[in-house]
C-alpha positions in Angstrom: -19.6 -22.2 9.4 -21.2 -19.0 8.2 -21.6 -18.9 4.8 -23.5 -15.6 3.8 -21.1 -13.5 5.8 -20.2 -10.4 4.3 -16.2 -9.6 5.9 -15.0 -11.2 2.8 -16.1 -8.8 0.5 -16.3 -5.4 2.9 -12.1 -6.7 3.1 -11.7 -7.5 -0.3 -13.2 -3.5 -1.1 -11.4 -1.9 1.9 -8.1 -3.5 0.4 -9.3 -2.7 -3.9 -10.1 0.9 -2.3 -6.5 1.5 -0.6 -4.9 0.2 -4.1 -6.3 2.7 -5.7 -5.6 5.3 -3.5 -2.0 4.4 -3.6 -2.1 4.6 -7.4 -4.4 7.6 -8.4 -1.9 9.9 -8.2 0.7 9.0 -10.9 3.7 10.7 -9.1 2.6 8.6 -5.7 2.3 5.8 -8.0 6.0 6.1 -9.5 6.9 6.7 -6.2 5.8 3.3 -4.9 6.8 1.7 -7.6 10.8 2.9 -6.8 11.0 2.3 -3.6 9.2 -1.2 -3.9 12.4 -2.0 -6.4 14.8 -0.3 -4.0 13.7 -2.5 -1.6 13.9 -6.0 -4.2 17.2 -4.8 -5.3 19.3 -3.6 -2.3 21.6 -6.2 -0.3 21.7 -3.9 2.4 19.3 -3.7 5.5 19.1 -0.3 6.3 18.4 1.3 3.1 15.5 -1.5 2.7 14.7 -0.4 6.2 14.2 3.2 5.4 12.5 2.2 2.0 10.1 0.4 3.3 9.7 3.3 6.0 8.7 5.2 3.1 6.1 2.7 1.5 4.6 3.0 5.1 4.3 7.0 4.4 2.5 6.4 1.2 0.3 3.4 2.8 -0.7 6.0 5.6 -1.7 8.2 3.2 -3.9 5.9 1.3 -5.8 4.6 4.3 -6.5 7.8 5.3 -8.0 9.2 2.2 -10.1 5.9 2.3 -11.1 6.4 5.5 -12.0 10.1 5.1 
């Protein structure tokens, strides 16, 4: 077992970084934030379906201004 490896922390930043991405933009934050409780609240699969579609958009978006 490899103790001094370094993944851990290079994922735990990738991960922080993306966080903050999704929320440095307070309308892409509030975003998020609604459709997250659209998709807790709903009963029905399709609109959870296409929310979560949505929270994909924003998660794109993120990972690619962290990647950039």
């Amino acid at each position: 077992m490899q103790t001094d490896s370094t993944v851990p922390m290079h994922t735990f930043l990738h991960r922080w970084a993306v966080f903050v991405a999704l929320r440095r933009y307070p309308e892409r934050a509030r975003r998020l934030d609604e459709l997250e409780h659209a998709v807790a609240a709903t009963d029905n699969v399709e609109d959870a379906r296409r929310a979560s579609a949505r929270i994909g958009v924003l998660l794109d978006q993120a990972y690619r201004e962290v990647a950039a």
